[in-house]
C-alpha positions in Angstrom: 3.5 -178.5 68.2 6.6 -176.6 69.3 7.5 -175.1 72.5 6.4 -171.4 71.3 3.6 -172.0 68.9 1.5 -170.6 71.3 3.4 -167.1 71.7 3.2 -167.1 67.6 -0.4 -168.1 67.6 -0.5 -164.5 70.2 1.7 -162.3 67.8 -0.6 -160.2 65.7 0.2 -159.7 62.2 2.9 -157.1 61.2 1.8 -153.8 60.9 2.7 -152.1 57.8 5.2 -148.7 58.5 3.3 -146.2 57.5 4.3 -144.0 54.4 7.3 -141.3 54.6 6.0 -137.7 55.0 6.4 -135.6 52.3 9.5 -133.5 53.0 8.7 -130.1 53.9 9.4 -127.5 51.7 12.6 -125.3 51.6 13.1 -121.7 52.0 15.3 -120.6 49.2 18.8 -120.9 49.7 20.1 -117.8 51.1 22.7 -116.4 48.7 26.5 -116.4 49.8 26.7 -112.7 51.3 29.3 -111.9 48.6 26.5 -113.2 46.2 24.5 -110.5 47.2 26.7 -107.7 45.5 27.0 -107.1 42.0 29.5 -105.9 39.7 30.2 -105.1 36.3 31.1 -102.9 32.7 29.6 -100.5 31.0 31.4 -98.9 28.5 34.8 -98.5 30.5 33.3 -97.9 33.3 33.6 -100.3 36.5 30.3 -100.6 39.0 29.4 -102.5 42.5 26.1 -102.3 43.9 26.2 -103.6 47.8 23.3 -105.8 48.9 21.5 -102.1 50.2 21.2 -101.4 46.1 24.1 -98.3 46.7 26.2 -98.3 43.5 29.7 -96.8 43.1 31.5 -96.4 40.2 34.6 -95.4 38.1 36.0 -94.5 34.7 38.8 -97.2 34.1 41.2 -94.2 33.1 40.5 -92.4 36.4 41.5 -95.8 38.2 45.2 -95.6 39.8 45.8 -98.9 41.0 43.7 -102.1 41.7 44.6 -104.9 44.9 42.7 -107.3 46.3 42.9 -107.5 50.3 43.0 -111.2 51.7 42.6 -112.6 55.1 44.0 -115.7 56.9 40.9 -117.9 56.3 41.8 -118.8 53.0 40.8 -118.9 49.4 37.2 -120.5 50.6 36.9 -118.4 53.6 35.0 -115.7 51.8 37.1 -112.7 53.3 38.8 -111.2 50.0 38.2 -107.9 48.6 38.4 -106.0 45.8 39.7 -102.1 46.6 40.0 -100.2 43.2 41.7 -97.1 43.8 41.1 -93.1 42.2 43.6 -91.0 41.1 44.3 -89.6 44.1 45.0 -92.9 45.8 41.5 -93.2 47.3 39.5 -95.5 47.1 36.9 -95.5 44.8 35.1 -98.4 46.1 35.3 -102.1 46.9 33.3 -105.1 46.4 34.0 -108.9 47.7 35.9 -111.7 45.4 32.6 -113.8 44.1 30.1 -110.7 43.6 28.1 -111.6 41.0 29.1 -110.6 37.4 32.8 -110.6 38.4 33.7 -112.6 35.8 33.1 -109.7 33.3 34.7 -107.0 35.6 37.6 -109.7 36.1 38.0 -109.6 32.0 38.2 -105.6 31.6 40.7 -105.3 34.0 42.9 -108.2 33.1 42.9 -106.6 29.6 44.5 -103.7 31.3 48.5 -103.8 30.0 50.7 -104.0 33.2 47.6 -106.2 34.7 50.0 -108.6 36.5 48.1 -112.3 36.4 50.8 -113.7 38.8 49.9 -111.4 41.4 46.3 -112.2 40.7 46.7 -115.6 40.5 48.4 -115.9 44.3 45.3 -113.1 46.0 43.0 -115.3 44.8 44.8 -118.5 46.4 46.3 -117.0 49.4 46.1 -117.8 52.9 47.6 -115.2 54.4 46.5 -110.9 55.7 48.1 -109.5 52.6 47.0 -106.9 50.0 48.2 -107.9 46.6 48.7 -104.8 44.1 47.4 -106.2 40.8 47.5 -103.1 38.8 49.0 -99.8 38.6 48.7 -97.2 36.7 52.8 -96.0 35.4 53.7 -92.9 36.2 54.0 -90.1 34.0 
């Protein structure tokens, strides 16, 4: 008999841990704000709808120029935009980089001859308060 058998003889048995809750379940992920605007083609036309459902539009030969604004947060910051300009150098309307159905609105214009992918190519990976004119239209 050992100094401690007694305190073991004492211990109760090990209680089992009892069973892992069931996780609760998840709201649905919240959409990216950008995520909540759409874009896209029809016919040659160009659309947004903001995340209120109002939708803006215009003809791709009444477009003068397109540019994308960027902030300093980055390419991932979220802060870029879209500003497609009328004839009159107004614009017709913006919508955020990452709207859904870009991609499709990013194909139409890049099919537009003077579309400069450079440019493009640096707004989309720029750090820096800039606007970056992507397209023009030439001058008569």
């Amino acid at each position: 008999m050992g100094l401690f058998d007694w305190l073991k003889r004492r211990a109760k048995a090990p209680v089992p841990a009892p069973a892992p809750a069931e996780a609760p379940a998840t709201a649905p992920a919240m959409p990216e704000p950008e995520g909540r605007w759409r874009t896209g083609v029809e016919a040659d036309e160009l659309w947004a709808v903001d995340p209120e459902g109002n939708r803006r539009a215009a003809a791709v030969e009444e477009l003068g120029a397109i540019a994308i604004e960027t902030s300093d947060t980055g390419p991932d910051g979220r802060s870029a935009w879209w500003l497609f300009y009328g004839p009159d150098e107004d614009i017709a309307f913006t919508l955020p980089l990452g709207a859904r159905g870009e991609g499709a609105m990013v194909e139409r214009v890049a099919a537009l001859p003077g579309f400069r992918h450079d440019i493009y190519a640096a707004a989309v990976r720029s750090t820096d308060i800039d606007t970056y004119v992507i397209w023009q239209r030439p001058f008569d």
